[in-house]
C-alpha positions in Angstrom: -21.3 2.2 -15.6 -20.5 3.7 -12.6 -22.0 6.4 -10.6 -20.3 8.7 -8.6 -22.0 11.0 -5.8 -20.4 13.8 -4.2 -20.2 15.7 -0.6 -21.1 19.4 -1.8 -18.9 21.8 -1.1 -19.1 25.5 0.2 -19.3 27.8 -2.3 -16.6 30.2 -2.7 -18.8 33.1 -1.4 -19.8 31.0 1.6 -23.2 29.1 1.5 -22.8 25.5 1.8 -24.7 23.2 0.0 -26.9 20.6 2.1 -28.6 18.8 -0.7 -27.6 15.3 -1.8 -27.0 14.2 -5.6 -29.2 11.0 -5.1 -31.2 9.8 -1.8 -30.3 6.1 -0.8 -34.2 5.5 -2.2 -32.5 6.4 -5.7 -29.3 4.3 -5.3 -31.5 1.2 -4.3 -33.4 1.8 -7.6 -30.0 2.1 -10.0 -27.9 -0.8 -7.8 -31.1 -3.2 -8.5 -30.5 -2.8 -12.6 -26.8 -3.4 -11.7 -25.2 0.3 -11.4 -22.3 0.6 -9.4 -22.8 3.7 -7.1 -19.6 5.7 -5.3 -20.7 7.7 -2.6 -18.4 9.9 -0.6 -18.7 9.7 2.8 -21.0 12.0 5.1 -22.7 13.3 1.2 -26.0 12.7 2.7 -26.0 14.2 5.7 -26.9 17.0 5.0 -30.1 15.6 4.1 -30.5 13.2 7.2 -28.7 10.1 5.6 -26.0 8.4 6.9 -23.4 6.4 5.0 -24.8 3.3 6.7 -28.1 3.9 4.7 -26.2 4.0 1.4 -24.5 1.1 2.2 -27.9 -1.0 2.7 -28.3 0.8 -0.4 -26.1 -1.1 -2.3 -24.0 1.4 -2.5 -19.8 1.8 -1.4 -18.6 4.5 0.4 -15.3 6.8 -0.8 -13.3 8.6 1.4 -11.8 11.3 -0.4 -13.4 13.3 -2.9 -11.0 12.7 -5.5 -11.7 8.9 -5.4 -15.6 9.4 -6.2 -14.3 12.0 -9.2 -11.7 9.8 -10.7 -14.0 6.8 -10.5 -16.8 7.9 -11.7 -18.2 7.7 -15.5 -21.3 10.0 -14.0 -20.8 12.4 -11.6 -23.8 13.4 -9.7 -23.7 16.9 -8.6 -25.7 19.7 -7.1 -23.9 22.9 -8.1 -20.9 22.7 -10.8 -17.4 22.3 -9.0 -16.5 25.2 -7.5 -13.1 24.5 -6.3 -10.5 24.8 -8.8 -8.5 21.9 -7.0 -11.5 19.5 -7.9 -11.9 20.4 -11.7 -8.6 18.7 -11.9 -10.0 15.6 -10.6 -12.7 15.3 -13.3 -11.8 12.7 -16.3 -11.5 12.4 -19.8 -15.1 11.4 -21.6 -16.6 11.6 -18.3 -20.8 12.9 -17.3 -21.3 15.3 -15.3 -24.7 16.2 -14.1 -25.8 18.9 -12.1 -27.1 22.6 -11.8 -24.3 23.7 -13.2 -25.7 27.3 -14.7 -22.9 27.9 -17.1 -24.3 31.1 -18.7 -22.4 32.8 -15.5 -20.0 30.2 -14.5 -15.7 31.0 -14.8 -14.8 30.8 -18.7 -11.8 29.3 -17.3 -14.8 25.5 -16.3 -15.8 26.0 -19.6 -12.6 25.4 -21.2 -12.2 22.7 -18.3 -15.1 20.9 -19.9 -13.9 21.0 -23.5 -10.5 20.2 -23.1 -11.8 16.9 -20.8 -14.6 16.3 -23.6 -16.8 16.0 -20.7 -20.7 15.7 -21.3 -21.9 18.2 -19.4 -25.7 18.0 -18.8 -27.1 21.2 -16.9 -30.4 20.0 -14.8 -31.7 23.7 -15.2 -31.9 23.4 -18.8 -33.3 19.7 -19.3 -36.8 20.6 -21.2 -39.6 18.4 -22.4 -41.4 19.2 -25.6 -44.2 20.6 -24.0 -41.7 23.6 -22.5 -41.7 22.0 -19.1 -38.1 21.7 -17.1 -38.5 18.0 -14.9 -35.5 18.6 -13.0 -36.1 22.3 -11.9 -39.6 22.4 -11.3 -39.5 20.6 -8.1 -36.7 22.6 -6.7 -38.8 26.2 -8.0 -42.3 24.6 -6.1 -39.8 24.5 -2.9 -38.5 27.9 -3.3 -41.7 29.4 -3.9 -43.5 27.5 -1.3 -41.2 28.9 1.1 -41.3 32.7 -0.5 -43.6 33.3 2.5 -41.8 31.8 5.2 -38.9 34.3 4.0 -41.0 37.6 3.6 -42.6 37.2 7.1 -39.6 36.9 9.2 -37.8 39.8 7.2 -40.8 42.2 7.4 -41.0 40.6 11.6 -39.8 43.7 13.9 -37.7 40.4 15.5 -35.6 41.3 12.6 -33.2 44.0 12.4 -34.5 46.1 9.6 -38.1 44.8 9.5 -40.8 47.0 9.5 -43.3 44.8 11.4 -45.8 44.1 8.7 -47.8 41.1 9.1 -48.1 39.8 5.4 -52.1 38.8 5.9 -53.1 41.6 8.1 -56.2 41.5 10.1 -59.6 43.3 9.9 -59.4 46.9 9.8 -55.6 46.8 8.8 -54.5 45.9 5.3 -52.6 43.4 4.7 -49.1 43.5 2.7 -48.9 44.4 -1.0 -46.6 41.3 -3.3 -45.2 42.1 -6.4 -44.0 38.9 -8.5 -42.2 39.5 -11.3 -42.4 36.1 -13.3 -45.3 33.7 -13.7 -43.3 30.1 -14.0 -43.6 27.4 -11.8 -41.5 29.3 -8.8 -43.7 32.4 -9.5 -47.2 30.5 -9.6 -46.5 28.8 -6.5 -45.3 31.8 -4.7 -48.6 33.9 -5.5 -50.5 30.9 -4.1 -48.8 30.9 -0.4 -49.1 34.6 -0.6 -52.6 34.6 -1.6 -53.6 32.3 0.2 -52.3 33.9 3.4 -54.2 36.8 2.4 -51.9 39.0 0.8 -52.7 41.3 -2.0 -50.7 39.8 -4.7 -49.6 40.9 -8.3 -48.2 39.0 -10.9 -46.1 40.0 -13.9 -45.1 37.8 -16.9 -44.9 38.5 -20.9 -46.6 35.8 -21.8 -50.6 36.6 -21.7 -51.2 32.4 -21.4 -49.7 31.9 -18.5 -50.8 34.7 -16.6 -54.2 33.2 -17.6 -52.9 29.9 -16.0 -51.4 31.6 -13.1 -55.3 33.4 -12.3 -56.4 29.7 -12.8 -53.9 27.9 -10.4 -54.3 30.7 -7.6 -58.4 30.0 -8.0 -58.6 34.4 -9.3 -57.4 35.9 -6.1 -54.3 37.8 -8.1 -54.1 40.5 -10.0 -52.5 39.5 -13.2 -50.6 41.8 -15.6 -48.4 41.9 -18.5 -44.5 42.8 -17.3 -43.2 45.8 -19.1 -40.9 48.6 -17.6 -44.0 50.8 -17.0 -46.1 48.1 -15.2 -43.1 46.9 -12.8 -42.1 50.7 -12.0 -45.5 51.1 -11.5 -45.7 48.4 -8.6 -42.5 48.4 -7.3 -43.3 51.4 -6.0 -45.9 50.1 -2.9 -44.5 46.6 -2.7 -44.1 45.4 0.7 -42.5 42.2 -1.0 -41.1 42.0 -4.4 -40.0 38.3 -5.8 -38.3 38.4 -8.8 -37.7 34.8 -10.6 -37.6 35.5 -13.8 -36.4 32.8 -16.1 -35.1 32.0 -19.5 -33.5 28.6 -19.3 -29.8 28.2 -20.5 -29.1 32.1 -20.1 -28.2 34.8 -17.6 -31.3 36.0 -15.8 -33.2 39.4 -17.3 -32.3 43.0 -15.5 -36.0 43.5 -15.2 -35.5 46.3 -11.7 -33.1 48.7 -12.4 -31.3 51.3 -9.3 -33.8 53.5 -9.1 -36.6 51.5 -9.4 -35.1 50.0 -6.4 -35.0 53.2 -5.1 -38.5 54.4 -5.1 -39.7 51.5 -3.1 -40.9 52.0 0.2 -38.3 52.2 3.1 -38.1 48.7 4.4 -39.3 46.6 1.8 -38.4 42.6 1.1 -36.8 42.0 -2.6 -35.8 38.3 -2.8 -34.0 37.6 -6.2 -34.7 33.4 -6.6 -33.0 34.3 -10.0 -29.9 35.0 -8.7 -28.2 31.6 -9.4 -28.2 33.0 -12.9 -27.3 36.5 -12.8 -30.1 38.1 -10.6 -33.0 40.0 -12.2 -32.3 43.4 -10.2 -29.4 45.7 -10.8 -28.7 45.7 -7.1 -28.7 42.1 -6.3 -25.6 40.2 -5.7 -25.0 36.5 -4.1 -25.2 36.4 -0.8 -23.8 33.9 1.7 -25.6 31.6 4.0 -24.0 33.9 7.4 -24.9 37.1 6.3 -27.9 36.3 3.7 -29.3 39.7 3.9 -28.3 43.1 2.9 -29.5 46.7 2.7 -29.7 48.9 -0.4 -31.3 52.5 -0.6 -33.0 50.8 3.0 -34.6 47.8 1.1 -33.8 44.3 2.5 -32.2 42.2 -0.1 -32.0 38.6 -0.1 -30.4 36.6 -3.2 -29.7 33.3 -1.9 -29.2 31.0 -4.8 -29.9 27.5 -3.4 -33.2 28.4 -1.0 -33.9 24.3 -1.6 -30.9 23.3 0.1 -32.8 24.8 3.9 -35.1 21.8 3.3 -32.5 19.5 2.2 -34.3 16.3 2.7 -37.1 17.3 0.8 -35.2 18.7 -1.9 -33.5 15.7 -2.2 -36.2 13.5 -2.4 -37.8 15.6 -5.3 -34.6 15.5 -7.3 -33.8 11.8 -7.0 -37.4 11.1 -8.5 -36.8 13.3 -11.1 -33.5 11.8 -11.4 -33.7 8.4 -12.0 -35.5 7.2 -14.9 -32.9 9.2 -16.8 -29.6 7.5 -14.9 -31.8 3.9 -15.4 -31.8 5.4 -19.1 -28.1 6.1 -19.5 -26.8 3.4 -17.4 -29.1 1.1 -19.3 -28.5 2.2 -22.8 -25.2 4.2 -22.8 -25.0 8.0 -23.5 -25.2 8.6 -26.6 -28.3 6.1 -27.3 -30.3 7.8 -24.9 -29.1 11.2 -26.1 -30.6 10.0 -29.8 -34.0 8.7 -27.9 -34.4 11.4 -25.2 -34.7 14.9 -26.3 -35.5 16.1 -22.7 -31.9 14.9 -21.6 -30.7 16.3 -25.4 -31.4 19.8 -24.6 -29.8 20.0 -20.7 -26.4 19.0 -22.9 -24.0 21.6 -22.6 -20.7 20.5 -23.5 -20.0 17.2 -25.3 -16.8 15.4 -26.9 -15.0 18.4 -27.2 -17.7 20.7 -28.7 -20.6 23.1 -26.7 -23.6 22.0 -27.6 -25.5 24.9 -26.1 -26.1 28.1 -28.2 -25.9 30.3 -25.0 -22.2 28.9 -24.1 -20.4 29.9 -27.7 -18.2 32.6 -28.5 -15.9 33.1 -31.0 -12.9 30.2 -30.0 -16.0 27.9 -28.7 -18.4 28.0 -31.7 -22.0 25.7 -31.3 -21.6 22.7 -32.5 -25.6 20.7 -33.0 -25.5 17.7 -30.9 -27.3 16.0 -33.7 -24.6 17.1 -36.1 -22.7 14.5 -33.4 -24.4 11.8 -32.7 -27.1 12.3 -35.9 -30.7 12.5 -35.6 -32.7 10.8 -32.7 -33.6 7.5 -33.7 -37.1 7.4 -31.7 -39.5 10.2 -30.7 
């Protein structure tokens, strides 16, 4: 099989992509069981790698992005194609891997992906049994890590509209008030940096176990509570910084903050939607570009990047290629549809596949779900 890795492009409302399908650590691995990898040229450096590095890799280098398309069986990705020009490069029968979020992506790929009978496997949705998402988490410990480093330079009077609150505050001054809405991996991390910067943080989620987890990760210096509309108008209200990362995987993100929660919030307050890749979680979010990543709404700074990883590029990549590979040794190894049958992780990121969608999210009436065992049959190991 061959694998194909692409040079992201800029999205179509502006923020260019800087991550890397697979580092040249990756390609090593897969070139080593006998892979043949396609990389286009200058698709790493955005990360810091050079095509030289692929190269001693094992790798060959493409010069135009059509070549890498038309030869590849995979296509490594990092967001779906955005490009109309390039969906026509993608094959018959061919994988294609990425965060593709499809719950809010153009009907018009969809119907791309069907007509091609392209296997479309959506990183964001790949789940193990015990509910846990080995693709995504690494890239929502990133994002939340770096909630902080976000908050404080848009509360900094250096910025524009910031109030000047220092997120920690210092004896005799309180220090800033964080409202998380969502207690997943992005959101536990999150309440740690906060926390432990010495912010007063609060954490929302439905489910009472994690919150319980949550309380236990952050050592019990968060206040925990169940989210419900009275508990998140409640603390919207005196949030310095509200995070909102919300998640169900394989759908459009939950309108959990509606206008005029929005607009009871203190003047100059941080919202940062990390959910907005799949819809946003607020009524007043919308994607913003990498130029202009910040906006004002009843005076409270919005910021609803959807790719926060791709500012640390390199370690980004790193994390995804580790996650990565075992399941490209797995397919490139075994073929598609044998791992499908043995992998149920890699089963349930399938979205499209020979014709049919596969996920329940993705059908409407003239694309009805279709069970992926109902096409290859049932897994033949655990």
């Amino acid at each position: 099989m061959i694998i194909g890795i692409s040079k992201e492009v800029i999205f179509d409302f502006g923020f260019e992509e800087k991550r890397v399908g697979l580092t040249p650590a990756g390609v090593k691995d897969l070139t080593a069981l006998g892979t043949e990898v396609f990389v286009e040229t200058k698709a790493g450096e955005g990360a810091g790698y050079c095509d030289n590095e692929y190269v001693e890799a094992g790798a060959k280098i493409a010069y135009q992005k059509e070549e890498v398309y038309r030869r590849a069986d995979i296509l490594l990705k990092i967001a779906r194609p955005v490009k109309k020009e390039t969906w026509d490069f993608l094959t018959d029968n061919q994988v294609l891997m990425g965060f593709l979020s499809l719950p809010v992506a153009p009907k018009e790929f969809i119907k791309v992906l069907v007509d091609k009978k392209i296997a479309a496997i959506g990183y964001e949705v790949i789940e193990t049994e015990d509910r846990e998402l080995p693709i995504l988490k690494p890239m929502s410990q990133i994002a939340g890590s770096m909630s902080i480093q976000i908050a404080g330079r848009l509360l900094e009077n250096t910025f524009k509209w910031g109030r000047g609150v220092l997120l920690g505050g210092i004896p005799g001054v309180p220090a800033a008030e964080v409202v998380i809405v969502g207690g997943g991996t992005l959101g536990m991390y999150a309440a740690r940096a906060f926390s432990a910067l010495g912010a007063h943080v609060y954490i929302l989620d439905r489910n009472p176990k994690k919150l319980e987890y949550v309380a236990q990760f952050c050592m019990g210096r968060i206040t925990t509570l169940v989210s419900n509309r009275t508990n998140i108008e409640k603390l919207v209200r005196f949030a310095d910084v509200l995070v909102l990362c919300a998640n169900v995987p394989g759908t459009r993100a939950p309108v959990l903050v509606s206008k005029g929660m929005v607009k009871s919030m203190r003047k100059g307050a941080v919202l940062i939607d990390f959910s907005i890749d799949q819809g946003g979680c607020s009524e007043t979010s919308r994607l913003t570009p990498e130029e202009d990543y910040v906006y004002q709404v009843d005076g409270i700074i919005h910021f609803c990047v959807p790719n926060v990883p791709a500012w640390v590029a390199r370690t980004a990549s790193k994390a995804l290629s580790n996650s990565l590979v075992p399941y490209l040794s797995s397919i490139t190894g075994q073929g598609l549809e044998e791992t499908l049958k043995r992998n149920r992780s890699l089963r349930s990121g399938l979205c499209t596949y020979q014709g049919s969608i596969t996920n329940r999210n993705l059908a409407g009436p003239r694309t009805p779900y279709v069970s992926i065992d109902t096409l290859i049959g049932k897994e033949s190991a655990p």
